[in-house]
PLY file of the C-alpha trace (Angstrom):
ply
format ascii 1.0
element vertex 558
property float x
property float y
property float z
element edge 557
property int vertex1
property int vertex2
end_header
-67.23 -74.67 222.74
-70.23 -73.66 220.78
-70.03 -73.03 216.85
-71.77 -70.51 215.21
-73.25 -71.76 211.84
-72.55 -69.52 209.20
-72.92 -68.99 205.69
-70.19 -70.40 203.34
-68.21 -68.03 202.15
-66.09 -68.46 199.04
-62.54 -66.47 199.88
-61.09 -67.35 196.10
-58.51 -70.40 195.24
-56.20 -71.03 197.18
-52.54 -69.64 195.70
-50.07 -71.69 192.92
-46.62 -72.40 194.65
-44.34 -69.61 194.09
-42.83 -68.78 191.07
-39.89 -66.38 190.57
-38.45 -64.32 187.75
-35.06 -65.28 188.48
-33.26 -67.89 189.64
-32.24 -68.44 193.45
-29.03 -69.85 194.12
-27.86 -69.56 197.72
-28.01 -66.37 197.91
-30.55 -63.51 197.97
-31.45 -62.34 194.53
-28.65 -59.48 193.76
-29.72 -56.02 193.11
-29.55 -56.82 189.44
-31.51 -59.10 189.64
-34.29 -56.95 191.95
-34.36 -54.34 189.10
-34.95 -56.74 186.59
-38.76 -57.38 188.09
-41.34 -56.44 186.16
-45.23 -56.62 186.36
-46.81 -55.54 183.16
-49.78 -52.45 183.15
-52.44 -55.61 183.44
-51.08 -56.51 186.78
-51.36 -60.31 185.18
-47.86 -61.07 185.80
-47.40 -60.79 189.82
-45.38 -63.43 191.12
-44.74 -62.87 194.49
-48.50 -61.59 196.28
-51.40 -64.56 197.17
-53.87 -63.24 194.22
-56.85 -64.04 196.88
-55.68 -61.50 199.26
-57.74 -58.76 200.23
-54.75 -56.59 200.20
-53.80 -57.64 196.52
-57.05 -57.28 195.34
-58.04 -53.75 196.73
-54.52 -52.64 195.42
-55.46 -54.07 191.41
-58.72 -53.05 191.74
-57.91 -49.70 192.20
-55.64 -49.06 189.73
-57.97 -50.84 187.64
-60.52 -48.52 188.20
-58.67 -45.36 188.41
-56.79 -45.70 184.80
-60.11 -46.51 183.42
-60.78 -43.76 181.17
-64.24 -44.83 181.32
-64.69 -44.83 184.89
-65.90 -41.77 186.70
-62.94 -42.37 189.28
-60.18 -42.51 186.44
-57.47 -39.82 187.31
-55.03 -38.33 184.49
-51.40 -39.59 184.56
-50.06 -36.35 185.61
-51.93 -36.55 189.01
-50.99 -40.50 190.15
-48.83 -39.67 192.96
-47.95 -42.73 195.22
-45.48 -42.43 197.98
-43.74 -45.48 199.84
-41.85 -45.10 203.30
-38.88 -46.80 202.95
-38.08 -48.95 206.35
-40.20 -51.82 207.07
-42.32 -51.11 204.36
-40.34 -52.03 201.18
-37.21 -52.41 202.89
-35.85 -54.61 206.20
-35.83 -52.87 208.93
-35.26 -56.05 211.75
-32.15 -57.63 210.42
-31.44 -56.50 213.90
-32.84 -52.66 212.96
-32.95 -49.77 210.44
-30.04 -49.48 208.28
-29.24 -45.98 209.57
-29.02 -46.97 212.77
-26.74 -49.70 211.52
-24.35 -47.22 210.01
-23.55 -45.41 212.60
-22.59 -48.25 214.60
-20.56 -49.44 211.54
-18.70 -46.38 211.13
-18.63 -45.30 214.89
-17.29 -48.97 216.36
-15.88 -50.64 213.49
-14.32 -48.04 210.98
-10.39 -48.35 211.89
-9.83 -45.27 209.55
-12.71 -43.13 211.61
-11.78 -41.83 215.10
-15.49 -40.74 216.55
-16.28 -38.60 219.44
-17.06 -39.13 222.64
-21.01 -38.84 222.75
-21.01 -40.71 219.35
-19.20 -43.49 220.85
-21.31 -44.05 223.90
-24.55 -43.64 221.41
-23.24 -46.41 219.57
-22.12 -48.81 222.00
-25.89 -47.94 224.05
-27.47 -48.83 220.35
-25.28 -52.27 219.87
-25.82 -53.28 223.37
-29.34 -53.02 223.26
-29.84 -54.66 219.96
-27.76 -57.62 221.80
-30.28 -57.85 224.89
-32.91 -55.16 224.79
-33.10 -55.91 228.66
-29.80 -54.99 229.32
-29.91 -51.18 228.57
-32.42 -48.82 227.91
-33.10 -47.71 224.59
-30.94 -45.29 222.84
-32.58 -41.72 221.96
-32.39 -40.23 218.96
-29.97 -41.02 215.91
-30.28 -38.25 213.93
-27.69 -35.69 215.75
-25.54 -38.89 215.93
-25.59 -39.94 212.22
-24.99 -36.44 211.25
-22.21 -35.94 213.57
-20.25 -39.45 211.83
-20.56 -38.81 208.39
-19.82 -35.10 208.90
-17.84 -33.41 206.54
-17.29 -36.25 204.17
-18.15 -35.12 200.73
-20.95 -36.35 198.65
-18.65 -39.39 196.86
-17.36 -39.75 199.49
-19.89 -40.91 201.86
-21.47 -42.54 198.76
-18.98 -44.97 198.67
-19.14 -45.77 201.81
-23.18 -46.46 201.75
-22.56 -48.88 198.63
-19.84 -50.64 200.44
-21.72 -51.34 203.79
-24.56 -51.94 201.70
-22.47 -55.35 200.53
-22.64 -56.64 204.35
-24.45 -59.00 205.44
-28.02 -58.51 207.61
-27.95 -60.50 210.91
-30.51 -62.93 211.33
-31.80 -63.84 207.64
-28.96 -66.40 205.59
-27.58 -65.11 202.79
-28.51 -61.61 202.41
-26.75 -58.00 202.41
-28.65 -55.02 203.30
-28.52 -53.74 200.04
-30.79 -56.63 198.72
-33.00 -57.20 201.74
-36.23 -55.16 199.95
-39.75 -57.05 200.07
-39.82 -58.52 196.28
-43.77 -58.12 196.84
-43.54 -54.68 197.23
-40.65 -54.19 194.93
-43.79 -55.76 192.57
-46.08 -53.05 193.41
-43.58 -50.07 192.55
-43.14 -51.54 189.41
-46.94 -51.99 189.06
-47.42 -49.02 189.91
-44.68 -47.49 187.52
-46.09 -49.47 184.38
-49.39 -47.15 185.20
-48.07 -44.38 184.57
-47.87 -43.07 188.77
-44.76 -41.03 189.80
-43.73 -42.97 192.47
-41.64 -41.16 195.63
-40.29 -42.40 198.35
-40.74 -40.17 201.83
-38.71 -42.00 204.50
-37.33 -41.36 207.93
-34.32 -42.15 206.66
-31.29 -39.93 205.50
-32.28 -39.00 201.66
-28.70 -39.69 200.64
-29.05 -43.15 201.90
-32.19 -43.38 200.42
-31.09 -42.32 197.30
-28.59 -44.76 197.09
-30.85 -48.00 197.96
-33.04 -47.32 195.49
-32.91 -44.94 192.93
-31.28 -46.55 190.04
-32.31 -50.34 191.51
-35.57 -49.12 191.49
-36.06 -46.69 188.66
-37.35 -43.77 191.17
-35.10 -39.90 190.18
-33.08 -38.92 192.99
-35.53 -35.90 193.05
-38.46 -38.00 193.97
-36.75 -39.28 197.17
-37.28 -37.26 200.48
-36.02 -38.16 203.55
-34.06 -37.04 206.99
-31.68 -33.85 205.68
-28.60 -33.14 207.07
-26.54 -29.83 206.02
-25.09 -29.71 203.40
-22.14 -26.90 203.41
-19.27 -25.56 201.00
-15.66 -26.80 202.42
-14.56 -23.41 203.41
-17.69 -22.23 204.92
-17.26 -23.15 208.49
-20.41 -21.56 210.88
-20.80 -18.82 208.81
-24.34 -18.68 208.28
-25.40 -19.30 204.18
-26.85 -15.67 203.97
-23.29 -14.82 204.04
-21.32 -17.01 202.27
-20.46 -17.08 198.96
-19.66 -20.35 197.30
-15.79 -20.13 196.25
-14.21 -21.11 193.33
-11.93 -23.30 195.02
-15.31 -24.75 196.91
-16.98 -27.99 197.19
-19.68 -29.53 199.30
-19.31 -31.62 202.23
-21.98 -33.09 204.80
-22.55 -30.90 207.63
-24.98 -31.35 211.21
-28.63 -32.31 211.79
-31.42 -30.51 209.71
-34.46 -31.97 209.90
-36.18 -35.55 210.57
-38.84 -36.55 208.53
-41.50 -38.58 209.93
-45.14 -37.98 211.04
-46.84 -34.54 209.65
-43.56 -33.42 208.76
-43.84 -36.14 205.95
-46.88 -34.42 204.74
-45.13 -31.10 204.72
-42.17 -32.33 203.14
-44.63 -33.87 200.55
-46.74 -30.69 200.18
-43.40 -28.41 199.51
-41.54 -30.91 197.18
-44.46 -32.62 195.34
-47.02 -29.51 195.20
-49.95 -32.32 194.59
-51.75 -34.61 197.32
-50.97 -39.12 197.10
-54.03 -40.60 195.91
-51.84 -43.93 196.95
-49.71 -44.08 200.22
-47.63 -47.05 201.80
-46.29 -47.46 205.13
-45.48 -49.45 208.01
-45.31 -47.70 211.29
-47.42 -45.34 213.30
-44.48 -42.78 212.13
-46.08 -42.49 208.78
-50.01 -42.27 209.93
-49.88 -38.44 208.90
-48.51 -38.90 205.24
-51.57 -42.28 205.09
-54.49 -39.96 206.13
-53.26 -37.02 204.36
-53.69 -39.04 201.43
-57.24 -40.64 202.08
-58.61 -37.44 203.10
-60.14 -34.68 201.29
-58.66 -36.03 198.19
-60.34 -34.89 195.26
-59.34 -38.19 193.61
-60.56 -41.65 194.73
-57.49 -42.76 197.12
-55.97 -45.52 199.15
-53.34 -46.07 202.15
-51.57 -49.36 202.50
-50.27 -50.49 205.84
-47.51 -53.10 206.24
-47.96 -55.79 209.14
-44.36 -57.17 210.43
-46.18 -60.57 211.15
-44.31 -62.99 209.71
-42.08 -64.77 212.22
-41.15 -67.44 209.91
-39.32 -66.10 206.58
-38.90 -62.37 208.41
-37.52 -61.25 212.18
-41.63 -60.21 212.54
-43.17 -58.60 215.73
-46.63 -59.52 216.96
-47.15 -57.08 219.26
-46.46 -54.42 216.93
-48.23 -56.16 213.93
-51.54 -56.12 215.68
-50.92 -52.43 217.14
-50.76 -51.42 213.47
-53.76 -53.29 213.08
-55.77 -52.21 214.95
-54.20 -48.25 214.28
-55.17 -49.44 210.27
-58.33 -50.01 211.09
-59.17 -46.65 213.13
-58.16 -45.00 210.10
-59.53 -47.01 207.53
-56.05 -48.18 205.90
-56.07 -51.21 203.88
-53.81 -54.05 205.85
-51.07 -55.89 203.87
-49.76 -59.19 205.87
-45.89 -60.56 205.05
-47.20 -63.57 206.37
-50.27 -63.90 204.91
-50.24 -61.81 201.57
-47.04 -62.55 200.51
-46.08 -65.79 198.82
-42.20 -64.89 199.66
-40.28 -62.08 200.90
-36.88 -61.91 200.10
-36.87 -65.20 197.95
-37.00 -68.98 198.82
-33.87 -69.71 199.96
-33.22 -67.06 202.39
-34.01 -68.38 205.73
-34.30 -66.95 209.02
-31.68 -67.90 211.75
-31.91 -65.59 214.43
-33.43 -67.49 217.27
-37.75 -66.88 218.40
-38.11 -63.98 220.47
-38.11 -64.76 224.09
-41.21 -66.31 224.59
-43.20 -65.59 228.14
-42.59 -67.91 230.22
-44.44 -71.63 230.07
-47.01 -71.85 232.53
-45.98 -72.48 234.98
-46.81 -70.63 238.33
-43.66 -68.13 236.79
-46.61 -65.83 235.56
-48.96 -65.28 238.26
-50.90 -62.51 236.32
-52.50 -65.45 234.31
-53.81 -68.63 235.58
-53.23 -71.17 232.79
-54.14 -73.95 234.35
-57.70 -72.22 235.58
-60.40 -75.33 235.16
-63.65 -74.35 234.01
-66.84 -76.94 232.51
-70.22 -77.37 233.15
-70.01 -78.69 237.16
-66.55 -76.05 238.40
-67.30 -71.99 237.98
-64.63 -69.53 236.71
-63.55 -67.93 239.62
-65.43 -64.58 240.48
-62.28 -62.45 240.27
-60.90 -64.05 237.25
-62.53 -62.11 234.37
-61.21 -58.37 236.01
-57.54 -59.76 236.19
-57.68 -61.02 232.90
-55.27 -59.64 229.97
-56.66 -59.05 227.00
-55.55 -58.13 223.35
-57.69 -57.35 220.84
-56.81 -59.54 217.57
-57.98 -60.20 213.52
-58.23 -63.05 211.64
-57.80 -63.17 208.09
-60.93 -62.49 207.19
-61.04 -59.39 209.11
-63.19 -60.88 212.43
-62.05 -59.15 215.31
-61.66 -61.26 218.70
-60.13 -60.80 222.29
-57.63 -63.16 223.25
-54.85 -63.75 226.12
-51.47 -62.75 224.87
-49.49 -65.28 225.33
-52.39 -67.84 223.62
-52.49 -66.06 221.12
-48.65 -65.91 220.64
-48.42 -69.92 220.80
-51.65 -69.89 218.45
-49.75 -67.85 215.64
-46.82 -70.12 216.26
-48.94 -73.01 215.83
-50.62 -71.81 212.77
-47.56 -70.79 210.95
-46.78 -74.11 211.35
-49.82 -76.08 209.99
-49.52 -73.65 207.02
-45.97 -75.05 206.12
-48.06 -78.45 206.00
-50.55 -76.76 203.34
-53.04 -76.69 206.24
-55.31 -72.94 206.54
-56.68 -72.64 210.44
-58.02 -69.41 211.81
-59.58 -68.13 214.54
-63.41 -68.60 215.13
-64.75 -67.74 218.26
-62.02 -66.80 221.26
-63.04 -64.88 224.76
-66.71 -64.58 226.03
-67.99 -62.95 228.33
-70.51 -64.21 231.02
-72.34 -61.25 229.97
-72.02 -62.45 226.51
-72.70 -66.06 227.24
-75.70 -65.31 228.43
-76.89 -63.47 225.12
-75.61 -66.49 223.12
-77.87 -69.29 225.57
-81.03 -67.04 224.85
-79.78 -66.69 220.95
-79.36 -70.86 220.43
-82.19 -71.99 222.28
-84.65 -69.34 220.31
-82.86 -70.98 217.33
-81.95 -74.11 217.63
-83.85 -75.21 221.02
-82.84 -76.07 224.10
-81.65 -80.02 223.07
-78.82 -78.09 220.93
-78.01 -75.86 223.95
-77.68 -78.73 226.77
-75.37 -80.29 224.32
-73.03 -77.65 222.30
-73.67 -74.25 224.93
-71.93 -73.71 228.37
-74.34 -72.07 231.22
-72.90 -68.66 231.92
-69.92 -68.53 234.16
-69.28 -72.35 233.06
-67.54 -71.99 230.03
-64.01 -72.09 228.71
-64.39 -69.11 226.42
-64.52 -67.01 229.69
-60.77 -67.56 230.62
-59.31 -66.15 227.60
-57.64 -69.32 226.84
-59.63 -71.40 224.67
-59.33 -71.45 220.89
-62.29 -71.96 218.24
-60.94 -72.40 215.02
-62.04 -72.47 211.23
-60.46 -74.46 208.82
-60.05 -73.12 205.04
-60.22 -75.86 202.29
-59.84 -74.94 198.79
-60.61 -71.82 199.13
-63.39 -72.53 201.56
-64.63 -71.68 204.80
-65.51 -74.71 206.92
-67.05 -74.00 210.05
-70.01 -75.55 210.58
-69.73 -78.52 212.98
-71.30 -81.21 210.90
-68.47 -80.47 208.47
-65.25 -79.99 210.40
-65.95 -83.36 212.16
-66.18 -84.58 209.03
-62.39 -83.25 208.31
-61.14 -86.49 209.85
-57.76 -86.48 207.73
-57.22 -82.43 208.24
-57.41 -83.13 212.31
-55.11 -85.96 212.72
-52.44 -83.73 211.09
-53.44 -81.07 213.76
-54.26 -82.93 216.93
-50.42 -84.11 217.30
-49.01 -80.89 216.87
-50.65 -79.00 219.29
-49.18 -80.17 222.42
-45.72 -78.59 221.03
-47.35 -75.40 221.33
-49.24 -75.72 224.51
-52.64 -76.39 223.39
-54.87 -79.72 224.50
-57.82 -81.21 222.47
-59.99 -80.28 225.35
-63.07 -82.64 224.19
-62.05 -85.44 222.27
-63.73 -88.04 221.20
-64.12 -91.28 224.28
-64.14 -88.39 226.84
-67.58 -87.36 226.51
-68.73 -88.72 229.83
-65.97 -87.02 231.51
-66.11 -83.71 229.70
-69.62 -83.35 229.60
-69.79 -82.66 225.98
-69.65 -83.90 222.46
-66.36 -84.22 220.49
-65.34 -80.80 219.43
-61.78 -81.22 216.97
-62.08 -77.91 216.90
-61.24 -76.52 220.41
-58.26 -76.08 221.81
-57.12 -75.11 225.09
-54.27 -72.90 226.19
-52.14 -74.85 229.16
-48.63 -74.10 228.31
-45.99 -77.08 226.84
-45.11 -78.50 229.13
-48.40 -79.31 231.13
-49.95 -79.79 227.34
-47.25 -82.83 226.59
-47.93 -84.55 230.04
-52.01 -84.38 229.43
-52.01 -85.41 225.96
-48.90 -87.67 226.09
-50.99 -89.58 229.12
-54.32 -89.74 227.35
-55.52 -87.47 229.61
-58.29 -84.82 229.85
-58.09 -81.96 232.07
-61.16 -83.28 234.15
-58.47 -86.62 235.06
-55.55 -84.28 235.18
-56.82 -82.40 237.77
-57.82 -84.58 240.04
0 1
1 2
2 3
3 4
4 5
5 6
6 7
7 8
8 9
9 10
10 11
11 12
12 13
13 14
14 15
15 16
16 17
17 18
18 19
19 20
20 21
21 22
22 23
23 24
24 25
25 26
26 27
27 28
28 29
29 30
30 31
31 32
32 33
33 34
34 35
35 36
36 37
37 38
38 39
39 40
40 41
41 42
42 43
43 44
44 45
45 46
46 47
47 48
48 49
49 50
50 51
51 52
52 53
53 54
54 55
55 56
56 57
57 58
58 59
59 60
60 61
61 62
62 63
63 64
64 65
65 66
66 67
67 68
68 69
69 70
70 71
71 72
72 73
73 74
74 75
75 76
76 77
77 78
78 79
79 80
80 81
81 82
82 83
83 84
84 85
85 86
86 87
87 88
88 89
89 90
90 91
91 92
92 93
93 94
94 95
95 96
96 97
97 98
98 99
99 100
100 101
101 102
102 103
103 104
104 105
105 106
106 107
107 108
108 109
109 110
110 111
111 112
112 113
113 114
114 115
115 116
116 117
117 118
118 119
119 120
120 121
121 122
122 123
123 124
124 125
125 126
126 127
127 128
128 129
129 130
130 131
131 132
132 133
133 134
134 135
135 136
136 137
137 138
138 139
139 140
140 141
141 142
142 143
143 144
144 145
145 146
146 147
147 148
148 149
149 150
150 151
151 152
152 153
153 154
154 155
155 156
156 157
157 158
158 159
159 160
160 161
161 162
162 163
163 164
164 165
165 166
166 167
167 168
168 169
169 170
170 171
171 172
172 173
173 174
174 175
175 176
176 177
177 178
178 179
179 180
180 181
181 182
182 183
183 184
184 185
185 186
186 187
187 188
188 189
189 190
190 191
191 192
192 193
193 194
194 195
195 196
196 197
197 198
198 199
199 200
200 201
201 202
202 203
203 204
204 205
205 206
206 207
207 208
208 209
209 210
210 211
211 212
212 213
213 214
214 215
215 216
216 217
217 218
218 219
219 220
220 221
221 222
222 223
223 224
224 225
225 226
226 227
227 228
228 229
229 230
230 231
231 232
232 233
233 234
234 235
235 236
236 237
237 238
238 239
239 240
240 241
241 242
242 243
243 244
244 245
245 246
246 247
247 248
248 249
249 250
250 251
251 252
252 253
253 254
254 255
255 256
256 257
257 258
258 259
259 260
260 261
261 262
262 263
263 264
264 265
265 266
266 267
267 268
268 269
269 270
270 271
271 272
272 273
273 274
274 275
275 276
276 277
277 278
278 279
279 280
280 281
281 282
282 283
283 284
284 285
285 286
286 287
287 288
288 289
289 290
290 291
291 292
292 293
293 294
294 295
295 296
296 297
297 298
298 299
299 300
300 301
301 302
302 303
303 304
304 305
305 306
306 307
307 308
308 309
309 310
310 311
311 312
312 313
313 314
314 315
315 316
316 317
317 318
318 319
319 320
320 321
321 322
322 323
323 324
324 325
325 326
326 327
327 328
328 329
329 330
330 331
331 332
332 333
333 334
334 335
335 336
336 337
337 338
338 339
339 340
340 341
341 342
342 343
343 344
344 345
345 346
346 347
347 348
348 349
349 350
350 351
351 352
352 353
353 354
354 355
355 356
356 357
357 358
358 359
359 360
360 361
361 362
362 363
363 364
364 365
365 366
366 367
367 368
368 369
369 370
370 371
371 372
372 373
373 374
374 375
375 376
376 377
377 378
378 379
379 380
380 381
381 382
382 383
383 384
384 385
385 386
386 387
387 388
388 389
389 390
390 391
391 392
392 393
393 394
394 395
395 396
396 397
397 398
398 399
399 400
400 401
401 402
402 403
403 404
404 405
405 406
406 407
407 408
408 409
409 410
410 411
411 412
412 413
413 414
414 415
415 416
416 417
417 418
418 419
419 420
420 421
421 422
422 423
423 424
424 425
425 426
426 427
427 428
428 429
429 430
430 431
431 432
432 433
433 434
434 435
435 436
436 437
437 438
438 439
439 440
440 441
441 442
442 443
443 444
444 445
445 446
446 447
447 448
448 449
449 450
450 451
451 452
452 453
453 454
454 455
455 456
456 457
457 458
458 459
459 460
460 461
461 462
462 463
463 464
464 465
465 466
466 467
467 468
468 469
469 470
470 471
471 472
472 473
473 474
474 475
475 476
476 477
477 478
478 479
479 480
480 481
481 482
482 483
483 484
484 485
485 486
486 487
487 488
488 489
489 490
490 491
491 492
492 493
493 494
494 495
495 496
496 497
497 498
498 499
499 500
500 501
501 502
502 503
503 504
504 505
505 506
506 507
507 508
508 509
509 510
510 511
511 512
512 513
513 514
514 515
515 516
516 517
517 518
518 519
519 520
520 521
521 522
522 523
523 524
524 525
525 526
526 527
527 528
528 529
529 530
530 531
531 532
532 533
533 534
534 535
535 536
536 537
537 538
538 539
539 540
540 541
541 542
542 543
543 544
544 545
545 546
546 547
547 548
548 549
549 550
550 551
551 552
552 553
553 554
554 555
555 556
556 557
């Protein structure tokens, strides 16, 4: 309930509407169409990024500085080395799951001409179950000795073919889409950025290089000998097991696809890169904690000013995003010093404006309700009813960002209906973030001694909660900031003074579980001041009965 006053911060103007270099129908935009995109050396003509994100700009500023010939951190041409991961980082990997995976359930269940084997069979009918209801079985194990096993002994063209043809089918859960057009046009933008500046640009993946090599070598201008991935065998057609120290290649011979080599992820990327390159990334991009080795192998010891990207699946609106993983890889980014690149945030589309998502929300947890007893929603703190003694140790807590980079603690499933909430305000061209979250009592008390040193003890009685009387302490209250043309608005004075901005807001929060928990007409009830700024945490369905009644929580419970 109390606001910090800060300094105004200018966080650059707010983004132009979106503007694309081809046309959408109603359909994705065709893989034609995906290798048309260009950004020029300048970086002047990206279309698809939000110019004021901090992602964008630490990305052009970089290459800015390093191709300066002038600058004592320019690096010659024939040392830019960037390297992408593939999955999740410039390519779907939700629409249900990787594209491997995808294949082998595609050939193993649904290829009439392809009779699989026995383990191959159960592997794939574990893998679709589970991507049906993840509760219903446990998840599969590896893929790699499976996707060998399918595809073995096809030759080269062979399985070729049969990559480009699956690559026509649809993804499940975006409209309008195949897999072999569901890349991030964003990051698509970047490659070709990155291109125009003279980088040789590789692609180390998890997936199968073959695979790779078909998704996006000629869409995406990178050789087929800049693309490492998974290996499987690869054999002459009359060798059987005869080991390759052995065999000599006949002249009736040809190659065919034999069993699991050797998966690439984690340091094996950086030995892969080390053997096949011969020169360390001064730019790396991934997405998962599977490519944290090939990140800090770039970013450290580099004799060359370098950089490491990291993609956040948190967009839950245009993309199948995951929260939980999203801030994970947050907060993994920022151990390691990783620059963080958010779909949601950074990206003024992803796959174009007219594919929309259609798979259904996630589960969510379940509405207050007395279902979760780990969490007491409806816990009723202000200045004349304590938090209960025992509620701060039994309190769960995740550690969370906002966009400027402030790091809070927050109760999951808050903070789940708060992102849902804010997605939403930001389809109404409305910017909210998070201010000021969980408290301690420990840390309440530091803030009462802070404010009344500052701002005296009138301010205090009026804006600060005594220690251990506070909403702040439960986890469930919400501070927020609002951002208007490009500025930060946080100081009391001035959000009240966003009268228009807050009766867009106030209505919509009850959909998404949150009360005004001091509005204005309540004060003798509440004990404090209007605050259209905080929001409580109750769940929907106890949120629609308060607000649709008029009601503060003081009345409701009574």
């Amino acid at each position: 309930m109390v606001k910090s006053f800060k300094k105004k911060l200018l966080i650059g103007a707010v983004a132009a509407m979106v503007s694309c270099s081809f046309a959408y129908g109603a359909e994705a935009a065709s893989r034609a169409e995906i290798s048309q995109i260009a950004v020029n050396q300048m970086g002047s003509n990206f279309k698809y990024w939000n110019k004021d994100a901090a992602s964008y700009q630490a990305l052009t500023n970089y290459v800015k500085d390093i191709t300066n010939k002038n600058s004592k951190n320019y690096i010659p041409e024939k040392d830019r080395v960037a390297v992408f991961d593939m999955d999740g980082t410039i390519l779907c990997e939700t629409a249900p799951y990787y594209l491997g995976q995808m294949l082998i359930v595609d050939r193993t269940l649904h290829d009439k001409n392809y009779k699989p084997k026995l383990d191959d069979a159960k592997f794939a009918r574990q893998l679709e179950t589970w991507l049906k209801d993840k509760s219903a079985v446990s998840k599969p194990g590896s893929s790699s000795p499976h996707f060998a096993s399918v595809f073995s002994g096809m030759t080269a063209p062979e399985y070729d073919a049969y990559v480009k043809n699956f690559m026509k089918k649809p993804v499940t859960g975006l409209s309008n889409m195949a897999w072999g057009e569901a890349f991030y046009l964003p990051m698509v933008e970047v490659i070709k950025y990155l291109q125009a500046n003279k980088f040789a640009v590789y692609v180390v993946s998890g997936s199968e290089r073959q695979l790779v090599r078909q998704l996006v070598s000629d869409m995406l201008a990178i050789p087929e000998g800049n693309i490492i991935g998974t290996d499987m065998e690869i054999l002459a057609a009359h060798q059987g097991d005869t080991d390759g120290l052995k065999y000599m290649y006949r002249h009736d011979d040809y190659l065919v696809r034999g069993g699991f080599q050797h998966k690439n992820l984690q340091m094996n990327k950086v030995t892969a890169i080390a053997r096949e390159i011969g020169k360390q990334p001064v730019l790396a991009f991934g997405n998962s904690k599977d490519d944290a080795s090939m990140l800090n192998y770039a970013i450290s010891g580099n004799k060359y000013k370098s950089a490491a990207f990291f993609v956040l699946c948190d967009d839950q609106t245009r993309e199948l995003g995951d929260m939980d993983k999203a801030e994970k890889c947050r907060q993994l980014a920022m151990q390691n010093g990783w620059h963080t690149i958010s779909m949601r945030d950074d990206f003024k589309t992803i796959y174009g404006e007219k594919i929309k998502r259609t798979a259904a929300p996630s589960p969510a947890k379940k509405d207050i309700a007395a279902k979760d007893k780990s969490v007491d929603y409806m816990v009723f703190v202000n200045k004349t009813h304590k938090l209960p003694d025992d509620y701060e140790a039994k309190l769960p807590l995740i550690t969370v960002k906002n966009s400027f980079g402030k790091v809070f603690q927050i109760e999951p499933e808050t903070y789940q209906h708060f992102e849902q909430l804010r997605t939403a305000l930001k389809q109404k061209g409305i910017q909210v973030e998070l201010d000021s979250v969980y408290r301690s009592v420990a840390r309440q008390k530091e803030i009462v001694a802070e404010f009344t040193q500052k701002y005296g003890a009138d301010y205090v009685k009026k804006y600060v909660a005594v220690p251990g009387y506070s909403e702040h302490h439960t986890g469930l209250a919400v501070d927020i900031c609002l951002v208007v043309d490009g500025k930060i608005i946080d100081d009391n004075d001035e959000m009240i003074a966003q009268k228009e901005i807050f009766a867009q807001i106030h209505p919509l929060l009850a959909e998404y579980g949150f009360i005004l928990r001091y509005p204005q007409g309540k004060e003798n009830l509440t004990g404090y001041s209007y605050e259209p700024w905080h929001f409580r945490y109750v769940g929907q369905e106890t949120a629609k009965k308060i607000s649709g009644a008029g009601l503060v929580m003081e009345e409701y419970m009574k």
